[in-house]
N, C-alpha and C positions, 0 to 999 in steps of 0.2 A: 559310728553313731554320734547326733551330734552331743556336743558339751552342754551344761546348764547355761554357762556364759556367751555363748553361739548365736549368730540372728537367726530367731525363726524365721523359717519360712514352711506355709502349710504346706502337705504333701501333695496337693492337688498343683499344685506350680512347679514341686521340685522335682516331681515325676510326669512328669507333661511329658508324651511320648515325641522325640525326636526325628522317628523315619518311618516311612510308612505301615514296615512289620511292625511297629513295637502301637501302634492304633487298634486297640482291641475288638473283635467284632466285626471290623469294619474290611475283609481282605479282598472283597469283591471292586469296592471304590479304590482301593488304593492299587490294585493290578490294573485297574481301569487307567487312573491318573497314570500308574508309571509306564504304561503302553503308550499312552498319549506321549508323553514328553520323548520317550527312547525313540518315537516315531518322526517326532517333531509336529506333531498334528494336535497340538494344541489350541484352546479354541480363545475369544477374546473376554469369553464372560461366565463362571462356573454360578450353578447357584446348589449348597448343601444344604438340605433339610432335614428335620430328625426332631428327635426329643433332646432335653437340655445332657449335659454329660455324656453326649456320645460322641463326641470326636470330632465335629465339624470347626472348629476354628482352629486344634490342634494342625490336623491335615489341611486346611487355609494356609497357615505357617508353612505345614510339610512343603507344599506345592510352590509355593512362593522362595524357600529355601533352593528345593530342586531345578527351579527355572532360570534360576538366579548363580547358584554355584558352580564355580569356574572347575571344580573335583567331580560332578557327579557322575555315579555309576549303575548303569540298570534301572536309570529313574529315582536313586535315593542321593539326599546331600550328604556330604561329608562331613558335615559337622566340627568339622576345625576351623575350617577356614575365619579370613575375618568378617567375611557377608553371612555366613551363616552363622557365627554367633551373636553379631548385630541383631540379623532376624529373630533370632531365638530371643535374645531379650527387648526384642521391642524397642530398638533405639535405632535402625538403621532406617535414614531418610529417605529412600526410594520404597520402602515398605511401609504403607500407610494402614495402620489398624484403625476403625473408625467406628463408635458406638451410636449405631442409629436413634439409640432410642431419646440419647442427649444432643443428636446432629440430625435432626429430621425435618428442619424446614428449608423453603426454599434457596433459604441464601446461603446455607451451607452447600448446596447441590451446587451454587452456582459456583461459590469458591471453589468447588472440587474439578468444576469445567473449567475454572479459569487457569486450573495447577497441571491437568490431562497434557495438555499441549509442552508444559517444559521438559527436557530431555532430561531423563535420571543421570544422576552424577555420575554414579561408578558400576550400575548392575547391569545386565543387559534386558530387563523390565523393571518398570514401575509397576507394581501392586497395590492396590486398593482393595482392604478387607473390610465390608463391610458389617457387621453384627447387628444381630436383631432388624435384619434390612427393612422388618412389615411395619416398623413404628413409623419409616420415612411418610410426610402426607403425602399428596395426593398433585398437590403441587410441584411436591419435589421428584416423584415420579416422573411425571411429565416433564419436567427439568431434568431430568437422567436419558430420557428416551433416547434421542439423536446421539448422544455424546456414547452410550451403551451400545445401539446399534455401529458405530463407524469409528470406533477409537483409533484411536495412536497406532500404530503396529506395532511399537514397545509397550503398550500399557494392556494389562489386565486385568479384569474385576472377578473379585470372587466375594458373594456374597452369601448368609449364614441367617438362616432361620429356626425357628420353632413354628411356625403358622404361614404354611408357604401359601395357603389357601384366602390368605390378606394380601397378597401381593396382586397386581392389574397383570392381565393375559398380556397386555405388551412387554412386559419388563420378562415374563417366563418364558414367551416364544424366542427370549433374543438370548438363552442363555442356555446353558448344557446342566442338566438337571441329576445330582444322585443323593438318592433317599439312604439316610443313615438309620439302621435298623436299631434296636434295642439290643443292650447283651446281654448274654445268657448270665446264669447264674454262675454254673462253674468256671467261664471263663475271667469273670468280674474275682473268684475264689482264688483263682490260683495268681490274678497280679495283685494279690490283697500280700498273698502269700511271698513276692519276690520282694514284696514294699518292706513286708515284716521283715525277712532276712537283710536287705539292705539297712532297714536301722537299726537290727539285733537286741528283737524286741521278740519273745518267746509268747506265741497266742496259739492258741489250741485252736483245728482244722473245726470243732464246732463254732465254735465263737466267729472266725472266718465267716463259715457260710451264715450263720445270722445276721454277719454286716451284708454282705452278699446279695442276701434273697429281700432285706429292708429296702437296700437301694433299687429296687426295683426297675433293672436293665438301665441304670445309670452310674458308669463309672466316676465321675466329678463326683457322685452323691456318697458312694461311696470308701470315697477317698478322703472327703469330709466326716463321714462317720468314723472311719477307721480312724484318723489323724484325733477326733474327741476320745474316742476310746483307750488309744496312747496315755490319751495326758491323764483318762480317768483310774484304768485299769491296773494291777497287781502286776506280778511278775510269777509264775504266766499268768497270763490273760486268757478266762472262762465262759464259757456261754452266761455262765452265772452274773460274772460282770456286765457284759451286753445287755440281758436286762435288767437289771439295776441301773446303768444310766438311760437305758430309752425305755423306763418303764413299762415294759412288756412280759407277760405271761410266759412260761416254757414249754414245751409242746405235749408236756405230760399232763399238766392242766387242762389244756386245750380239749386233749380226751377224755377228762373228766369229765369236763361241761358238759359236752354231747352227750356223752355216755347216760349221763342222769336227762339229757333231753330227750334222746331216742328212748328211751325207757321209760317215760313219761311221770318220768321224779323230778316232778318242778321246784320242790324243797330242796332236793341235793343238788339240783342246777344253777338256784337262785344263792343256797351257801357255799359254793365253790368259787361263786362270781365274789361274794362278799368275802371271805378268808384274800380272796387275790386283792382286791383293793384294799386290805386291811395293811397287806404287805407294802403296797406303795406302789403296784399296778397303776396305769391311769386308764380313768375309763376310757375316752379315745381309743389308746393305742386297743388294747383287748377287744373292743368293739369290730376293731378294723380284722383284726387274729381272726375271730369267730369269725368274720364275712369273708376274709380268707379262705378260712376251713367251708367252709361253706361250698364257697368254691371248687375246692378240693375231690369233695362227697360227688359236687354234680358233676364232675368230669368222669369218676373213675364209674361214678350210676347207670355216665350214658356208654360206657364201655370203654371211655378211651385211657385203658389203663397205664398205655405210654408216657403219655403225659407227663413230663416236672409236676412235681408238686409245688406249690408260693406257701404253705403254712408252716409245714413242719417237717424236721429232717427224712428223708428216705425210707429208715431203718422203720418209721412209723408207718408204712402205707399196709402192710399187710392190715394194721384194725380200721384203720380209714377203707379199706375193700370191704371189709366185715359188715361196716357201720353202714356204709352206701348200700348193701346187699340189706340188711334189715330194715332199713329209713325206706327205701324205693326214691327213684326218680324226682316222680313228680310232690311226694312230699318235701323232699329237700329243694325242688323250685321254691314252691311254696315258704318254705322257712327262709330261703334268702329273698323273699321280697319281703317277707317280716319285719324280717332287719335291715335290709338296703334303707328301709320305711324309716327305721327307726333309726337310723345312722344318717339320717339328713335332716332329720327333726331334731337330733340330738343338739347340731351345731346352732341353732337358733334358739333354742330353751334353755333356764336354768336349771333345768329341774331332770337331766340328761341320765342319769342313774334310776329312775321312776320308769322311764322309756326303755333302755336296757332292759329292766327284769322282767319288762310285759312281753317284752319281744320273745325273753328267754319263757315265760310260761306261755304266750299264745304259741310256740314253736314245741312246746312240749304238748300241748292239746292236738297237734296236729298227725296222733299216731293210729286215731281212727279214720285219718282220710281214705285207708284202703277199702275199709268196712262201707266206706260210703261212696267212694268209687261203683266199688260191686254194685250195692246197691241202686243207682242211678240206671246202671245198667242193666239192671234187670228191670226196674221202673219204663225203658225205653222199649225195653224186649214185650211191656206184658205180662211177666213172668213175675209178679209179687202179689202177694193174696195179702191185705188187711186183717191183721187178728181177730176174734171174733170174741166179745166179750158181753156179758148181761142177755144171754139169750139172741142176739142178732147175727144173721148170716154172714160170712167171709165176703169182703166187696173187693172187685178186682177194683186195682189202680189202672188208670188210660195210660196209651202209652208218653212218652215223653212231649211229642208234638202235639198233644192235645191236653198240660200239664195245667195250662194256667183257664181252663174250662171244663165244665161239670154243667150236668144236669140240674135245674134247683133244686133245695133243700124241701123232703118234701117231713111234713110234721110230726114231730117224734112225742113223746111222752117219757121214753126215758131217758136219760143223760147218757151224753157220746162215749164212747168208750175212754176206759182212762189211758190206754198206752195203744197208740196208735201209729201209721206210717208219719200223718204231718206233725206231730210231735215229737217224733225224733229229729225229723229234717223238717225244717220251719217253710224250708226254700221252697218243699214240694207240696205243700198248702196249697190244693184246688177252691178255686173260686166257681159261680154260677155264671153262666152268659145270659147275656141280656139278647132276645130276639131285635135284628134289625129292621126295623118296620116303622112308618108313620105313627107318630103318637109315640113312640120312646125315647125320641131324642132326648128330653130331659135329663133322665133317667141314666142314659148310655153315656152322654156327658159328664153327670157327677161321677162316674164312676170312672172317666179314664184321667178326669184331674186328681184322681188319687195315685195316679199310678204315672207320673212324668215328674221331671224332676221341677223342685220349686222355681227357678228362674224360668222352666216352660209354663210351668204354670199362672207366674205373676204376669205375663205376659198376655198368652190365649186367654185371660178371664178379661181382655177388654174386650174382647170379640162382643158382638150388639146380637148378634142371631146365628142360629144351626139349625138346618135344615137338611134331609134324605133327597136328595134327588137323583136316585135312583139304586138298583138293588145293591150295589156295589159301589154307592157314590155319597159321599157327607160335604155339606157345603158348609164353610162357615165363616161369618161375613164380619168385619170390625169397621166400624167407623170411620167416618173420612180426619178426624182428629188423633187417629190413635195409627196412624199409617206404617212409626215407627216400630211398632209391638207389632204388627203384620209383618213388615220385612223382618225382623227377627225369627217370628216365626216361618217364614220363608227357605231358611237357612237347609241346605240339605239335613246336617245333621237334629235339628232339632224338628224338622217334619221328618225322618224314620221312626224320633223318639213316638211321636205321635200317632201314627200311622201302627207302630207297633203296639202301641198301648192299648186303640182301638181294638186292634187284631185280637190281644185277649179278652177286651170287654164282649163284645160276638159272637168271640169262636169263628173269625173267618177273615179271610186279607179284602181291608176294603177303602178305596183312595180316600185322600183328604182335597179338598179345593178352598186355599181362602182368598180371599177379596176384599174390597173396600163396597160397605153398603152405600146404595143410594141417599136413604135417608139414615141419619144417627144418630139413630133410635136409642133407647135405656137396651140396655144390656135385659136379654132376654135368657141367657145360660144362667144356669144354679151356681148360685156362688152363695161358700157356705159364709162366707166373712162378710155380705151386706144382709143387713135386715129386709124385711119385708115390706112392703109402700105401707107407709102411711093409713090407717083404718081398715083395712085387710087381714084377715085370716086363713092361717092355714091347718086345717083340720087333717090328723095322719089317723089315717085307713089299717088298722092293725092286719085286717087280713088282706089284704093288697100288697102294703107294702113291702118289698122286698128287704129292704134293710131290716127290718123290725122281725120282719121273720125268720130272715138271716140271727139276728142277735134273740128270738127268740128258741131259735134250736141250740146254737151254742151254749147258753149258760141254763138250757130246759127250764126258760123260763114263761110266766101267763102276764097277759094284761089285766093290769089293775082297774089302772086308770087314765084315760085320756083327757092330756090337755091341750087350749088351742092355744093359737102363737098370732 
């Protein structure tokens, strides 16, 4: 172990793996590379891609070690010699390590052609590693091309990405391609565990897999967590210490929360979330725990009980089964897009703790989505009877395809029932259709600008005329000044909105056609936001009117009095 007086150095450098086995994760690339070299069928230009902490410049070094050392065995270097400890620390001049993201314009590319051509001094390759290669422009690309395709026959390029999908198709055609996967959790545990005993530093196999499962299939990451934990932690080191310095929740909470969620105790949900932040939790991290867990519920929901768990230790999956088995499926979708919502809204507001608890009670409101599952489908089947209250007969519900159309209201005298199907579910609130025929267009119009969303809206209302031409056919025509609110409207997506909106005003599927008028004319559609011309009245017909009769049955109410406009 080292001394107080001793030069640091972090663990992520001092443990940098040396030979291909010691590359965790990774033993697919590394039997790959050392069949290459033992074959001698090495190529001129490697490119490794991955997530950041998995290995790929370690094994740049490996490869470049092993091409290079005058001992190697089986494909691995030796690691004594004097070219391979050069390599290892980064000072031997035939091995060129190179940060693209500070050497990415053209004239370094061209330095780098202009240095290709000199003979290495003492290896039997010059290596060029290049790092973060997708920063290189676009320029320097195209300055790499030729010198990439036809190098040296002592020189090789091995280049290291995170975003191999930035790189130009010429630069990946010209190069031997291996994807660095993520690592697993317990693999990341047990060299957490060789780390520990090498610096004789006693932490408990939880604490472990908590750095572990944080680093989320990056060992750099957590080899940096582990290294902060050291300087933070007691003698041993606890799960307890891990969250106290990365302020996180413990897995026993974790099933509190739910617990009072699925059970639809939003008080003891919302005071479990508050006792933890009282502790010195940060909201972040817990946010991120619960969408975790989240997680967690919808794997083992959709059966796949194999699965790692990312939340919480193992020994906990039997109530995580329980909890998945009582939540269902599709409510647990449902709650992680709640929260996904609220964990992306979080990072842009100050007000982040507010969003939280909504998340946590609209997640707790979601335990009668089964009840209304059911119900929907019995709605679709036909199979639901309207209660029958104040003397009136039981009215079937239509089926689902026929949800957002009804026959009109015809005149009641007494008031609707008070506990009804559309007031329990608001969504399945039938409306009247309007017959499509000559002479309604008006009428058929105000009613489907209530039902598109407002930018379709602000837009169709410069339309100048609407007109039926034919049984299955709506024209509607905009101004030769307003041509841009036409192609707007044009848009596939916002003529569906349309066309659908129609479809309920009717009760039937009926095209839309728009155009530019000949002449551009006043806008002839209802638009409730202009007034009326100029010395004109409009007198409303109480028994005509559809609205008025509409708002006559609902609130049972009579005309008093009529005024004009």
């Amino acid at each position: 172990m080292q001394t107080p007086n001793s030069e640091y150095t972090v663990l992520a450098r001092r443990f940098r793996p040396q030979t291909f086995d010691e590359v965790v994760g990774q033993g697919m690339v590394a039997q790959a590379l050392r069949n290459a070299i033992s074959s001698s069928r090495v190529a001129h230009a490697y490119l490794f891609t991955g997530a950041r902490g998995v290995g790929k410049t370690s094994t740049a070094r490996i490869l470049a070690k092993s091409l290079n050392c005058p001992n190697v065995q089986d494909g691995d270097p030796c690691n004594t010699c004097e070219i391979c400890l050069g390599i290892s620390a980064g000072t031997d001049v035939d091995v060129l390590e190179i940060d693209g993201a500070s050497n990415r314009g053209i004239e370094d590319i061209r330095s780098l052609r202009a240095n290709v051509n000199v003979k290495s001094m003492r290896t039997r390759y010059k290596v060029y590693i290049i790092d973060e290669v997708h920063m290189l422009t676009r320029e320097a690309f195209n300055a790499l091309l030729k010198t990439l395709e036809e190098p040296p026959p002592t020189v090789k390029f091995i280049f290291c990405t995170t975003e191999p999908n930035k790189l130009p198709d010429t630069i990946l055609s010209r190069c031997q391609r291996f994807d660095f996967g993520t690592i697993d959790t317990p693999n990341i545990s047990v060299r957490l565990k060789q780390i520990a005993e090498a610096e004789g530093i006693a932490v408990e196999d939880a604490a472990i897999e908590l750095i572990a499962r944080r680093a989320a299939g990056s060992m750099r990451d957590s080899q940096s967590l582990f290294d902060q934990l050291l300087a933070f932690g007691g003698d041993p080191i606890t799960p307890a210490d891990v969250h106290r310095l990365f302020g996180t929740a413990d897995d026993q909470r974790l099933v509190e929360v739910f617990e009072a969620v699925i059970s639809g105790e939003k008080g003891a949900a919302l005071q479990t979330l508050d006792a933890a932040l009282e502790e010195g939790i940060q909201l972040g991290e817990v946010t991120t725990q619960l969408l975790d867990y989240l997680r967690d519920l919808m794997v083992l929901a959709a059966g796949a009980e194999q699965v790692r768990l990312s939340s919480v230790s193992p020994e906990l999956r039997p109530q995580l089964v329980e909890q998945a088995k009582r939540w269902g499926l599709e409510t647990i979708v449902a709650a992680m897009e709640i929260l996904s919502e609220a964990k992306g809204r979080m990072q842009r507001v100050a007000y982040g703790r507010a969003l939280a608890e909504l998340a946590l009670v609209r997640m707790s409101l979601l335990q009668h989505l089964h009840d209304l599952s059911d119900l929907i489908r019995q709605v679709k089947s036909g199979a639901v009877n309207l209660p029958a209250t104040n003397g009136t007969a039981p009215t079937r519900q239509p089926p689902a395809a026929n949800l957002t159309s009804a026959p009109p209201p015809q005149k009641k005298t007494d008031p609707p029932p008070a506990e009804t199907l559309s007031e329990a579910i608001p969504a399945l609130e039938t409306r009247p259709t309007i017959d499509f025929q000559t002479g309604s267009e008006e009428e058929i119009w105000a009613e489907v600008l209530t039902r598109v969303p407002d930018m379709v809206k602000t837009n169709v209302q410069r339309a100048s005329g609407i007109a039926i031409i034919g049984p299955n056919a709506l024209e509607i025509s905009f101004p030769k000044s307003y041509h841009f609110n036409l192609e707007y409207c044009q848009r596939r997506e916002q003529m569906s909105r349309l066309e659908a909106a129609l479809e309920e005003v009717v009760g039937r599927k009926v095209g839309i056609t728009l155009k530019l008028a000949d002449d551009p004319s006043p806008a002839t559609i209802p638009d409730e936001k202009k007034a009326s011309p100029t010395g004109t009245k409009h007198r409303i017909d109480p028994e005509n009117d559809p609205l008025v009769k509409k708002a006559m049955t609902v609130f049972n109410a009579t005309v008093v009095k009529v005024e004009e406009r």
